[in-house]
C-alpha positions, 0 to 999 in steps of 0.5 A: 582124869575125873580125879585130877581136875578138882585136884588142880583146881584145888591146887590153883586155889591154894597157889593163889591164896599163898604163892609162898606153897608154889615154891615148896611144892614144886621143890618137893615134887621135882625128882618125881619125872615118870609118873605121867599124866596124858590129856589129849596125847600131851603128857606131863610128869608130875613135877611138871604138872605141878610147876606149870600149874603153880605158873598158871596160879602165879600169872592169874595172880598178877593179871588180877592185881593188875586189873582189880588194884591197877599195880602189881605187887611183886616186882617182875625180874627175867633172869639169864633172859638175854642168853636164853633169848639167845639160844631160844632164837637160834633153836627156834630158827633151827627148827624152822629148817628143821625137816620136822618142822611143827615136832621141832618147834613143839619140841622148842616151846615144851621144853625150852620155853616152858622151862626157863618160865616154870623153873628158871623165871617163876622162883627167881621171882616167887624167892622175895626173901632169904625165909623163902629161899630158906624154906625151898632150900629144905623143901629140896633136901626132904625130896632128896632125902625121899630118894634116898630112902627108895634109894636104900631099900631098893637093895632090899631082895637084890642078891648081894653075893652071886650078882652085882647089886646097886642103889637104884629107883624103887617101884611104886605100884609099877611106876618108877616115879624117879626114873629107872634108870640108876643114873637118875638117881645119882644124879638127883642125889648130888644135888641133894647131898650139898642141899643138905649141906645148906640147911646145915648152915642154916641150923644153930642147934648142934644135933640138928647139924649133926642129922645134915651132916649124916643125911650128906654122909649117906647121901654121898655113900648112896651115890658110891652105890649106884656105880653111877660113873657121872655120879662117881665124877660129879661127887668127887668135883663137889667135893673137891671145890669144897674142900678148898673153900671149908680148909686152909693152909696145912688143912688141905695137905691133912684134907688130902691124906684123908681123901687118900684114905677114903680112896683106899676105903673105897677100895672094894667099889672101885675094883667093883666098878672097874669089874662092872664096866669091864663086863659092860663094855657096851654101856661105852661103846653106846654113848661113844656111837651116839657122839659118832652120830652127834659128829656126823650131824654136825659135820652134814649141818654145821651151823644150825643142825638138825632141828631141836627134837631131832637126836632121837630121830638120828639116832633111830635113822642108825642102822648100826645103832638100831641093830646093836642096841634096839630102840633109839636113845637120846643123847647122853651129853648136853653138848653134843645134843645141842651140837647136832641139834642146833649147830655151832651157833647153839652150841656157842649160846649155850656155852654162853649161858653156862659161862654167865653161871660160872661167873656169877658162881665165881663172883658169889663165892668171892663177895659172900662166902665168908659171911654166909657160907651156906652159898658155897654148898647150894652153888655146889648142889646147882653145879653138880646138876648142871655138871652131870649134864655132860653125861645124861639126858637131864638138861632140859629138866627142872630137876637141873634148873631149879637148883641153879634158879635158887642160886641165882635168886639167893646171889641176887638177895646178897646183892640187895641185902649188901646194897641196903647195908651200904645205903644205911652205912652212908645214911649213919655218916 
């Protein structure tokens, strides 16, 4: 703790100094969500701890143009602010009726609000110009290409023919930075992998395309390695919506042959898989025995649930759970998680948010992939993430918001660069 002080006030110093680096560290530092620092029983994972620094950077930044130059510099935007205003009120709410009322609004401000601050408003409005968001872009895809390297050398030791064998987090001195869990890092890699796919638009030289193009390719096998079923699924959507954006006409019937022929590539995956989960049942019947307990939940608290924070608590109130599979787990879905923990009315903010997203997605795809196609697979990365949500326990995390803020900030500077076109056009008439 002695240590991490000055590294902080270090970091608050270079943030101030160059808010630009706020973006690009905490881009890189995104996948690390287990290596922890407490202070005081408040635990922080680095990628947190470095987000919330950069805010803090980023707000004495503004309080300081504001008192020594009486204006602020950068214009202030609040992105999705209304919908997440929405769905904060009704949680907040919730969580006054909660039975654990402080943990409950705790667990509001830890999570719902310092995300949409730390990695939802703090990049929309730190992305100022297309070299930024260029820059993040990248940042993202080198931290991508750091879990997949610990990725691939996790299979070092692991025994390839008597047992089964996956791609999962590697061990640094005892701690899984990126999670135990293989699920994680799936999941991190199908952001990562149409990350790569970004940068490759942005490139010119043709090796350097090239190198994108082999990073996504192992990207995409790693993800295969994982027996990652979300990451299985996740993939296959990506790649599917990209596919019928990049091919035309007959190139999509050739396109489908080729799928079909990975398809039977994939062959020996897909009997290892079917074998996997014929001999892990239980994986199943957990995540079907959590949305029991998500549907009963709902059904006793229909409208404002149980209080944000409160899942893991019903789960750990299971007897049958307790006694199949131990310590008490959280929900592995995004929507039966708000479900129970919020109710219907939650439920209906979140969908909201999410339509809000599809649409602006939609409309982005439809105005500016021709002319910059590099939005098409940065949509995807943030999709995915948020896509993979229906199966893991990521929803409140920066590792899926991030990405999505970079897409919202990347649309919003089309928007301007587009406006500005059609002001000079009419000014040259």
């Amino acid at each position: 703790m002695i240590i991490l002080i000055p590294v902080l006030i270090f970091l608050l110093a270079i943030f101030s100094a160059w808010p630009e680096t706020m973006l690009y560290a905490v881009a890189f530092c995104l996948p690390i969500i287990d290596w922890n620092f407490s202070f005081q029983g408040f635990t922080l994972p680095l990628a947190d701890l470095v987000a919330l620094t950069a805010l803090i950077a980023f707000s004495g930044r503004l309080l300081f143009q504001r008192l020594f130059k009486n204006a602020i510099l950068v214009k202030i935007n609040w992105p999705l602010l209304k919908p997440w205003l929405a769905f904060l009120a009704i949680a907040a709410l919730a969580a006054l009726l909660s039975a654990n009322l402080l943990a409950s609004l705790w667990y509001v401000v830890r999570w719902l609000i310092l995300l949409y601050f730390t990695y939802i408003f703090l990049p929309y409005n730190l992305l100022t110009d297309g070299k930024r968001l260029k820059k993040t872009i990248i940042a993202l895809a080198i931290s991508s290409l750091v879990v997949l390297v610990s990725g691939y050398l996790s299979l070092y030791g692991q025994d390839w023919r008597d047992s089964f064998f996956r791609i999962k987090s590697l061990s640094f001195f005892g701690v899984y930075p990126f999670g135990e869990n293989h699920n994680l890092t799936a999941e991190f890699l199908n952001v990562g992998a149409f990350m790569l796919l970004a940068w490759r638009e942005f490139l010119k030289d043709p090796r350097a395309r090239r190198w994108c193009e082999v990073g996504f390719i192992f990207s995409a096998l790693a993800i295969v390695l994982t027996f990652s079923r979300a990451g299985w699924i996740t993939l296959f959507l990506q790649l599917a919506i990209y596919a019928w954006y990049k091919l035309k006409g007959r190139q999509r019937l050739t396109g489908a042959f080729i799928a079909i022929g990975l398809l039977l590539i994939m062959s020996p995956f897909l009997w290892k898989m079917f074998e996997l989960q014929k001999n892990n049942v239980s994986s199943t019947e957990n995540r079907l025995l959590l949305a029991e307990i998500s549907w009963q939940a709902f059904r006793e608290k229909p409208y404002l649930g149980y209080g944000p924070g409160e899942f893991i608590n019903l789960v750990d109130k299971n007897l049958r759970f307790r006694a199949k599979y131990g310590a008490p787990l959280d929900s592995h879905g995004m929507f039966q998680k708000v479900l129970a923990e919020t109710g219907l009315f939650g439920l209906a903010a979140w969908i909201f948010i999410l339509i809000i997203l599809i649409i602006k997605a939609g409309r982005a795809l439809r105005l500016y992939y021709r002319d910059y196609p590099w939005i098409l697979p940065l949509i995807l990365a943030a999709g995915g993430g948020l896509f993979f949500q229906i199966f893991n326990t990521s929803y409140y995390k920066g590792k899926v918001w991030l990405p999505v803020a970079l897409s919202l900030a990347a649309i919003r500077l089309l928007d301007a660069k587009i406006e500005k076109a059609k002001q000079n056009s009419e000014i040259a008439k």
